[in-house]
Structures are given as structure tokens and as C-alpha cells.
C-alpha positions as semicolon CSV with decimal commas, in nm:
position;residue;x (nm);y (nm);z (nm)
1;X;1,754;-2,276;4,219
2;X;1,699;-2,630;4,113
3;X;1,940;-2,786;3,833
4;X;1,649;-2,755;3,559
5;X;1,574;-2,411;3,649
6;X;1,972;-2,322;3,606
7;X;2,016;-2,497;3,293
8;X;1,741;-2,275;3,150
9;X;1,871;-1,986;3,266
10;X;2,153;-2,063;3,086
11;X;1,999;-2,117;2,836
12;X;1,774;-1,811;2,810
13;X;2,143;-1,620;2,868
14;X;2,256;-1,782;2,513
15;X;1,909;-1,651;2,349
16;X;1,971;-1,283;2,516
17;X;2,350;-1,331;2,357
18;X;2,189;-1,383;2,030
19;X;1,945;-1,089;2,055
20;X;2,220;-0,829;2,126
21;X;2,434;-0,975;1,863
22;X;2,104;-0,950;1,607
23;X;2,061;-0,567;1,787
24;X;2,395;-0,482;1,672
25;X;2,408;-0,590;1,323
26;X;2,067;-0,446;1,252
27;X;2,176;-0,104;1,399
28;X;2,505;-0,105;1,201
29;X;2,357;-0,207;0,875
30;X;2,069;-0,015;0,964
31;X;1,832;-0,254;0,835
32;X;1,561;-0,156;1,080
33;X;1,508;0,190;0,860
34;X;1,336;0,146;0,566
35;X;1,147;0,430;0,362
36;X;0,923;0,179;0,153
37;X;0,810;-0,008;0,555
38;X;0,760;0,343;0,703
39;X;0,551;0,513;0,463
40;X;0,333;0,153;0,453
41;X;0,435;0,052;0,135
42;X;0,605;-0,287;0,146
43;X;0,335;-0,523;0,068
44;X;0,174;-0,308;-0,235
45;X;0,238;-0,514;-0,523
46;X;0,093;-0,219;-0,804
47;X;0,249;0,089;-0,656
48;X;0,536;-0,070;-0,513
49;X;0,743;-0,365;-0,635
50;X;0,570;-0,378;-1,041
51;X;0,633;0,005;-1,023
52;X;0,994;-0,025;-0,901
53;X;1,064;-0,299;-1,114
54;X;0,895;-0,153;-1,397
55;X;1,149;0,150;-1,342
56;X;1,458;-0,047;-1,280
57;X;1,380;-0,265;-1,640
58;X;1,298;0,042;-1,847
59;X;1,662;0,155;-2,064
60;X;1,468;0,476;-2,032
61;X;1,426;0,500;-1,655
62;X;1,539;0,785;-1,459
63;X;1,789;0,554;-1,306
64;X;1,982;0,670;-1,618
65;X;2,186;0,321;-1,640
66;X;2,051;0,259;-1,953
67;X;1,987;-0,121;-2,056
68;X;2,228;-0,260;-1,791
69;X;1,986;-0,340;-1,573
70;X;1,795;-0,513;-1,802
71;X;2,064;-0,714;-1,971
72;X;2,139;-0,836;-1,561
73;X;1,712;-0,929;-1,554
74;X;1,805;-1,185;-1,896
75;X;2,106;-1,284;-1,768
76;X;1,898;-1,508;-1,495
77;X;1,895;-1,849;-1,593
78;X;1,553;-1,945;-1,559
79;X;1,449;-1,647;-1,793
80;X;1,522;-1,768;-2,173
81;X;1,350;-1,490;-2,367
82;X;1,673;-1,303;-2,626
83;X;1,582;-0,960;-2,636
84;X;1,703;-0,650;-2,773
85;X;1,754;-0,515;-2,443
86;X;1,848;-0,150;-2,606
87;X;1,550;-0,108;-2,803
88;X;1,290;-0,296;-2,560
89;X;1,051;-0,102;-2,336
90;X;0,873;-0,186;-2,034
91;X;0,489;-0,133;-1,940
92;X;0,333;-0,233;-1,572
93;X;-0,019;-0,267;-1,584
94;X;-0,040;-0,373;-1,956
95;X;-0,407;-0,389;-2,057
96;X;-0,501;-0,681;-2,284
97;X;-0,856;-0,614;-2,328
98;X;-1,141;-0,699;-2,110
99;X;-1,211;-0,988;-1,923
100;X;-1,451;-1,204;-2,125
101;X;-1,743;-1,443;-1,933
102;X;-1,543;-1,741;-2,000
103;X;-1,203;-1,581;-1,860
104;X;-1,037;-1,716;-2,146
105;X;-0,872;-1,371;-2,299
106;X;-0,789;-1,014;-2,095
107;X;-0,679;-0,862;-1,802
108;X;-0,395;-0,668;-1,698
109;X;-0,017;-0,776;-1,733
110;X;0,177;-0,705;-1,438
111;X;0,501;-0,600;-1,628
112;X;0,547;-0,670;-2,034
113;X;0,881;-0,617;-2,137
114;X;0,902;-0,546;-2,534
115;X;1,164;-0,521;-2,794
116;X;1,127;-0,375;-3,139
117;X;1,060;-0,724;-3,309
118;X;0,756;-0,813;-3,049
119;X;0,920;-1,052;-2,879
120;X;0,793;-1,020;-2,484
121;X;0,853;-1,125;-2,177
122;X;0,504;-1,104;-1,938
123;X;0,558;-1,116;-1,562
124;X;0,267;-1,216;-1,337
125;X;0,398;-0,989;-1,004
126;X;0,279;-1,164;-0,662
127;X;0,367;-1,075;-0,348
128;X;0,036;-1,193;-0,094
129;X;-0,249;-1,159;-0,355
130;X;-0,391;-1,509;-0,474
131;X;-0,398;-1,648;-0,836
132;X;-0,710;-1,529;-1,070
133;X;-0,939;-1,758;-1,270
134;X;-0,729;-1,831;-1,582
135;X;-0,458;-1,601;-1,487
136;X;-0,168;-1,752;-1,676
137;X;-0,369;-1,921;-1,922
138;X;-0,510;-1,552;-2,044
139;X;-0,213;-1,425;-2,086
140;X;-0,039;-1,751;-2,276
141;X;-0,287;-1,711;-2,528
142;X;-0,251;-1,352;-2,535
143;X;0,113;-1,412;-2,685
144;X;0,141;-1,757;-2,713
145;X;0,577;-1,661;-2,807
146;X;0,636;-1,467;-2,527
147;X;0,841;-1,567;-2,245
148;X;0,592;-1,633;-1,947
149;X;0,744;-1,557;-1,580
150;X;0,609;-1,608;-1,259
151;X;0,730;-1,428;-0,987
152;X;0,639;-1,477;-0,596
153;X;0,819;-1,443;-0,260
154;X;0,929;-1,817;-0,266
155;X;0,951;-1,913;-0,587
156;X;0,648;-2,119;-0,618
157;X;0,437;-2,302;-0,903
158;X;0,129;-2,142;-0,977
159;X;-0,237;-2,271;-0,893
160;X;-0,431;-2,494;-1,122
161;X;-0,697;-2,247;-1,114
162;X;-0,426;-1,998;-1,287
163;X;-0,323;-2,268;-1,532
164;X;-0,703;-2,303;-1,594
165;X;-0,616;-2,673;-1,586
166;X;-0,410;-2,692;-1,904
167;X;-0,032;-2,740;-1,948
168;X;0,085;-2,394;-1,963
169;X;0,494;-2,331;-2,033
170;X;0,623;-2,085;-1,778
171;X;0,893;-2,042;-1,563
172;X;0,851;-1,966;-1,159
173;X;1,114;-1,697;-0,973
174;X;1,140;-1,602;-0,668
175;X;1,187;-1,275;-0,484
176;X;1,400;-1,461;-0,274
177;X;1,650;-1,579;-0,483
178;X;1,668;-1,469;-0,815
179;X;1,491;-1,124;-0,736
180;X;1,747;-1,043;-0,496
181;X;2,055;-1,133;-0,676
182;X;1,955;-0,971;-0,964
183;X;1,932;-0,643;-0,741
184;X;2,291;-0,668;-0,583
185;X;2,401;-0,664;-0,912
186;X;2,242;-0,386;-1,030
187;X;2,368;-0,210;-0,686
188;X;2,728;-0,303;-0,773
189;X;2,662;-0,182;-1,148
190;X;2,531;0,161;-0,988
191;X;2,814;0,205;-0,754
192;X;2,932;0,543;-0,906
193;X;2,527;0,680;-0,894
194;X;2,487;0,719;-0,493
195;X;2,126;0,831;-0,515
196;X;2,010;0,457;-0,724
197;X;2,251;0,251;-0,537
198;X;2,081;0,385;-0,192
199;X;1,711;0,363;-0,318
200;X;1,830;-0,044;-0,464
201;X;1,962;-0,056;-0,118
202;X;1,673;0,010;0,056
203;X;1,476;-0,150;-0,182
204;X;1,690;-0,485;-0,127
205;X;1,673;-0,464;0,241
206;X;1,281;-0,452;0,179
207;X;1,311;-0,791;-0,009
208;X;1,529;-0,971;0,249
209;X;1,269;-0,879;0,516
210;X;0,968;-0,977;0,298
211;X;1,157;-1,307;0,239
212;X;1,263;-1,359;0,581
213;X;1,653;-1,287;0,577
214;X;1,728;-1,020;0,799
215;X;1,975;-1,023;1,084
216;X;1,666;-1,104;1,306
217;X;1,547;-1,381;1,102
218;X;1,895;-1,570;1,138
219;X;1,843;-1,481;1,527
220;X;1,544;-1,717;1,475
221;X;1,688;-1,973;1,303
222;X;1,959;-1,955;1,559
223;X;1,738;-2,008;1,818
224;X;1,535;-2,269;1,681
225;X;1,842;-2,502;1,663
226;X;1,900;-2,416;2,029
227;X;1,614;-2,533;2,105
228;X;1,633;-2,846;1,879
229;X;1,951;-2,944;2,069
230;X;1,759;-2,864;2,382
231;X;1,387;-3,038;2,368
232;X;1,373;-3,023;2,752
233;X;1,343;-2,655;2,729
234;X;1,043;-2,621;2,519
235;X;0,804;-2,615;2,776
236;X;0,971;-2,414;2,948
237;X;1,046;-2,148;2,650
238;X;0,637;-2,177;2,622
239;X;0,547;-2,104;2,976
240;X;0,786;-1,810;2,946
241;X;0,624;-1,687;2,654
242;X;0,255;-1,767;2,798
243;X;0,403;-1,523;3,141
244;X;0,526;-1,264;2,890
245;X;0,184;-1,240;2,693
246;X;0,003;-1,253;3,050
247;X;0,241;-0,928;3,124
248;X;0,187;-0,757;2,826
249;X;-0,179;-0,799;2,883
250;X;-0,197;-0,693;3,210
251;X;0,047;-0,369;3,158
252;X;-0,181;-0,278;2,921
253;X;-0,510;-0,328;3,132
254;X;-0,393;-0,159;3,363
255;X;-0,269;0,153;3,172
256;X;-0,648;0,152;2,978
257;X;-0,806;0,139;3,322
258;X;-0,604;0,428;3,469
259;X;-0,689;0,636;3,145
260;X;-1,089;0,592;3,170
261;X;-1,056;0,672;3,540
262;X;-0,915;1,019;3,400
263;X;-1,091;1,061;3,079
264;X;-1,456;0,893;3,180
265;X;-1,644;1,215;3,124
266;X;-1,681;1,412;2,768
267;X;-1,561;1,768;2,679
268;X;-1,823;1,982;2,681
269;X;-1,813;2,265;2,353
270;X;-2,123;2,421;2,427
271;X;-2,461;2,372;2,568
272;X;-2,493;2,066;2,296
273;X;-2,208;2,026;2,145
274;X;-1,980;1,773;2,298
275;X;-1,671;1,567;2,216
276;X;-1,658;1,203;2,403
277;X;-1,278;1,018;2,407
278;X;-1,225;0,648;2,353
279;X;-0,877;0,453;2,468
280;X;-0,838;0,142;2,389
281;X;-0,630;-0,107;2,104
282;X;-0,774;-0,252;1,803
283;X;-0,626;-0,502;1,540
284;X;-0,376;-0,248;1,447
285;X;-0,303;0,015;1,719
286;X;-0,324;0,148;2,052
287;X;-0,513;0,465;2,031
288;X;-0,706;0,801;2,199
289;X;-1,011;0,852;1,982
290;X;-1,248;1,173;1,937
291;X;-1,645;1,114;1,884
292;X;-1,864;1,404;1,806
293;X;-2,166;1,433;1,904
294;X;-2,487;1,693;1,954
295;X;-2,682;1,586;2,225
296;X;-2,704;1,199;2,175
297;X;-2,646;1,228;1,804
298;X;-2,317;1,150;1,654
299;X;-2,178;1,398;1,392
300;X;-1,992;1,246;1,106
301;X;-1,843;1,361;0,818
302;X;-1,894;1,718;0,937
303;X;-1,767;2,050;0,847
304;X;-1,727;2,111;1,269
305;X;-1,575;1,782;1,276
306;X;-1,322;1,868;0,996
307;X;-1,245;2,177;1,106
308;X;-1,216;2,058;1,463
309;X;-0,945;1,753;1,326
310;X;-0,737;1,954;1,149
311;X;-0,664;2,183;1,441
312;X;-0,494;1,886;1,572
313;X;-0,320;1,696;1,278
314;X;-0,024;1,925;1,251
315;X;0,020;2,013;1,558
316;X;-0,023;1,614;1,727
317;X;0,230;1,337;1,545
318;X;0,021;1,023;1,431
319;X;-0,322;1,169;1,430
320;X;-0,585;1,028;1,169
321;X;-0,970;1,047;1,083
322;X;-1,198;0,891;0,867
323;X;-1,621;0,860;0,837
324;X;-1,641;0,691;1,160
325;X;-1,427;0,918;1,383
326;X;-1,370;1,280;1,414
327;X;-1,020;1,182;1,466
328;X;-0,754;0,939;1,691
329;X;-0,437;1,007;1,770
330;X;-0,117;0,698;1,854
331;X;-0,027;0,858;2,176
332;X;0,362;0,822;2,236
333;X;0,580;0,616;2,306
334;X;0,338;0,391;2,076
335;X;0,344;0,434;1,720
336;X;0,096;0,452;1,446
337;X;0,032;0,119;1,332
338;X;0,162;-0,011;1,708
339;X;-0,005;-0,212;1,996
340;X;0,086;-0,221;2,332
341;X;0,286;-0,561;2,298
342;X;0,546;-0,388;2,045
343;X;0,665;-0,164;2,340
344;X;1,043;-0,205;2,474
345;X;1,020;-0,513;2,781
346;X;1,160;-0,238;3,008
347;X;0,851;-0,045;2,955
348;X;0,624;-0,342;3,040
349;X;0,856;-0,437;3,362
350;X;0,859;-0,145;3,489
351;X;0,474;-0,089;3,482
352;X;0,432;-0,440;3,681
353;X;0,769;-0,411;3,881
354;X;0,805;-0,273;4,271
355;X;0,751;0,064;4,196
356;X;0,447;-0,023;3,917
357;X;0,218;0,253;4,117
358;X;0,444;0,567;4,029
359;X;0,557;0,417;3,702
360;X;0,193;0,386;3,594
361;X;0,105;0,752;3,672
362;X;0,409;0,858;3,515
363;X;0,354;0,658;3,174
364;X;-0,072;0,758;3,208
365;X;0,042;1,145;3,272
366;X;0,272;1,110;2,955
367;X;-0,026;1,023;2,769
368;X;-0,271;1,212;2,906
369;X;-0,053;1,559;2,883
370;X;-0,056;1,463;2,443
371;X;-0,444;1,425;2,521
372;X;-0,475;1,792;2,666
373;X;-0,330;1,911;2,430
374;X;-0,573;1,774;2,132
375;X;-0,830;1,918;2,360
376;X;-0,704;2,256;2,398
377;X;-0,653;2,268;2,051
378;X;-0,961;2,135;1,939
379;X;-1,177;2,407;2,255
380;X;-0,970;2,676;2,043
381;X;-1,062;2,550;1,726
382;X;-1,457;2,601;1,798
383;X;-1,429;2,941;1,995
């Protein structure tokens, strides 16, 4: 080994150092389990963060702290609005009339905190959605007193095309910051109530990843100023990663190509009646998907297809259908919502290492034993 191929094994040791350390924490803190990520939630800004805001704001919520939380929220500096926390509720989704042709008036406010003088507070809630025509300006002139936040991941200004190109007075907060601190406190302040101070936890945890500050973020930062210190490794760090992809790729070719050898030919229902299988990975997942079809005609939408589905969708983890497809399943050990490249490195080694022949058939059998049993389930299903 040559003394730039050493050095850069070194080097990759110190970035395998970092990942186990990043492993660890994330495992003890248990960062990596989060209710609001696994049921898909985490980037719904309605049903998710205005809803669980709207809850943590309210005196009234079923958090039962009363207006603590809320005298926290005016307790951050960039917010200026004196309420009367006790008396003040708190509305997501507050209509103020409809949209006129000029977008000059209506719309719905995010969250509209209100006291029992009228005096408001009216957050515009954005997590990845873009500004609206007139946003900020429609609601300014909706209350031109109230207190005007706007609240993103980062913290930053909003677009012209939400000032509607006037000077507008309102104050930018960030998820990131202010957001989060506001939410330790509350945790601290709900210390004796384990149910809230779990669901702020996991809530919180939710924030940090959306925001990037997670035990595996600081991994990346961590790395990044290795590699800062250590330019003459870049190009190395890139072919590794351009090997890697190629690996990835290939495992998974290969895998696809061993499951059409198996599963090339349709299942037969009756003289007519037939069900044809589809492997492969889309923008989302890696899947084994169900078509059905009499003679050459594809049945959608069916009662037969229903019927046929939900045989399987108890029975089979990760199984969905929609208009398209009678139904797909994630086959283990993928996930739903998982592509080949999110498996575990020792799975991908393994399927291109010296024994890659007997490792493939083992990881194809695994798969296509979760397929037979669809099938058997579905040829029971029509009997």
C-alpha cells in the first residue's frame, strides 16, 4: 500500500470512529424512533406542527398546563404582542373570508392567538410550502394591531411576493432556534406530567432532525472539517462514494434480475383470470407489485381486486393499493417508504462479496417465500 493510499485509510478509520460514536448516541437517546417520522407525519405543516402548536398554546389544551405554555411562547424576545395569556384562546386554520381577485383580503391564518380585548398574535406556519400571493400583506390588513409572526425552519424573511411589495411590520422565527427553546422549556415545565413531557420529547427530537441537529448531523459537520483539514482526500472520499453507489446499484440489479428469473410468468386464477407480479424500485420504494387482469384487460378498482388485496393486508406487513394496482407489498428486510440503497453495507457486501452466489439465493428466497405467501393467500381468497 502506497503512502497516499495509507493516509486515507486512516483517514476513512477516523470517519468509521465518528459513525460508531454518532451510532451510539442516537441509540442511547433514541433519537432514531420517532412516532410523528414513522407514521409519515413530519413534514405536514396543517395536521402536524399548526395542530401541535395550536394544542401546546391553547390554556385549554388537554396538556392540562394551563397558560404556562403560552406565557413561555411571549416570553421570546422577538414576539412583542402583551397578552392576557389566561383568558386568550388559540384557533389553527382561522378563516378570514375568501380570497378576493385582487388577493388583497382573506385566506386562512395558520394559528391566531386571541385574548379577551382582541389583541392577536397571527402566525404564518411554514415548514417546505412556498409563500402565497399577498400572504402577509392579507393578513396585516386583516388586523392591522396584531402582532404578525413568521415562522420557518431557519428563521428566514419572507418573499416579496408575500409582502405584496409593501413594507409590512413582522417579525421572522425560526423552528430552529426559538421554536426549539421554547419547547425545552415547556418539557422542563411538564416534568411532573410524563405523558406531555414524552409527546414534547418526541416532538422536539422531530424539530432537531427537521433543522438538521441530530447526533448524525454533528457526525457531518464533523466530517466535513476532516475533510477541510484534509483537501487531498476529496477525490478520493468521491471515488469511494462513486464505488459505493456503483455497489448499491449493482446489488440491486442483480437481486431484480434473480427475482424475474423466478417470478417471469403470471398466476393463473382461472381460465381468464390472472394476476401478473412486478419487482422493481421507484422514487420511493423497493417493491413486489400485483396487476389484475382478464385476458389482456387490466381490472382496476374492482370488487375481485379488493377482495383479493385485503386477503393480504393483514396478514403481509407493508402492503398497499391504490387505482393503479391491485396491491404491492415492501418485501423485508426493506421497508415501506425504503430503496435498496437504505439497506445495512453488510447486506450490500455480502451480495457482491466471495460467496455473492449463495448469499443472493438466500436474500432472493427470503423474498420470494413473503411473495408465496401473498399468492397463497390471494389463490384462497378467489376459491
Amino acid at each position: 500500500m502506497n503512502t497516499e493510499a495509507s493516509n486515507f485509510s486512516i483517514f476513512l478509520h477516523q470517519v468509521q470512529n465518528l459513525h460508531k460514536t454518532q451510532k451510539k448516541l442516537s441509540d442511547l437517546n433514541g433519537e432514531n424512533f420517532n412516532v410523528f417520522s414513522i407514521l409519515g407525519m413530519e413534514g405536514q405543516e396543517v395536521k402536524t406542527h399548526s395542530a401541535f402548536l395550536r394544542e401546546l398554546l391553547d390554556p385549554k389544551g388537554t396538556h392540562a398546563m394551563g397558560d404556562h405554555f403560552l406565557e413561555l411562547f411571549l416570553q421570546i424576545p422577538q414576539i412583542e404582542g402583551k397578552l392576557n395569556a389566561t383568558s386568550s384562546k388559540v384557533v389553527a386554520e382561522y378563516y378570514v373570508g375568501r380570497i378576493d381577485s385582487e388577493y388583497s383580503e382573506g385566506g386562512f391564518i395558520d394559528l391566531l392567538i386571541e385574548d379577551k380585548d382582541k389583541k392577536r398574535i397571527i402566525i404564518e406556519n411554514k415548514i417546505y410550502a412556498g409563500d402565497q400571493k399577498n400572504q402577509l400583506l392579507r393578513y396585516q390588513r386583516f388586523d392591522p394591531s396584531a402582532e404578525l409572526i413568521y415562522l420557518t425552519l431557519d428563521g428566514h424573511d419572507a418573499s416579496t411576493e408575500s409582502l405584496g411589495g409593501e413594507e409590512i411590520d413582522y417579525k421572522p422565527i425560526s423552528y430552529a432556534n426559538e421554536i426549539l427553546n421554547w419547547l425545552c422549556d415547556c418539557r422542563k415545565e411538564a416534568v411532573e406530567k410524563p405523558v406531555v413531557r414524552e409527546a414534547l420529547s418526541q416532538y422536539i427530537e422531530l424539530i432537531r432532525r427537521l433543522t438538521n441537529q441530530t447526533a448524525k448531523d454533528a457526525m457531518k459537520e464533523e466530517i466535513q472539517e476532516l475533510l477541510c483539514k484534509n483537501p487531498e482526500f476529496v477525490s478520493s472520499a468521491k471515488a469511494t462514494v462513486e464505488v459505493w453507489n456503483s455497489m448499491v446499484y449493482n446489488a440491486k440489479i442483480s437481486v431484480i434480475e434473480k427475482l424475474h428469473e423466478k417470478l417471469n410468468s403470471p398466476v393463473k386464477l382461472s381460465d381468464t383470470i390472472q394476476i401478473k407480479i412486478e419487482i422493481g424500485e421507484d422514487r420511493e420504494e423497493f417493491y413486489v407489485g400485483y396487476k389484475l387482469f382478464d385476458g389482456e384487460s387490466e381490472i382496476n378498482e374492482s370488487e375481485l381486486s379488493k377482495k383479493l388485496f385485503d386477503s393480504i393486508k393483514d396478514k403481509l406487513e407493508n402492503t398497499n393499493a391504490n387505482k393503479n394496482w391491485m396491491g404491492w407489498f415492501n418485501p423485508k428486510p426493506l421497508e415501506k417508504g425504503k430503496k435498496f440503497d437504505t439497506l445495512p453495507p453488510e447486506i450490500i457486501t455480502r451480495l457482491l462479496g466471495d460467496e455473492s452466489k449463495d448469499e443472493l439465493d438466500k436474500f432472493v428466497q427470503f423474498i420470494l417465500e413473503q411473495h408465496e405467501t401473498a399468492i397463497n393467500l390471494m389463490v384462497k381468497a378467489f376459491e
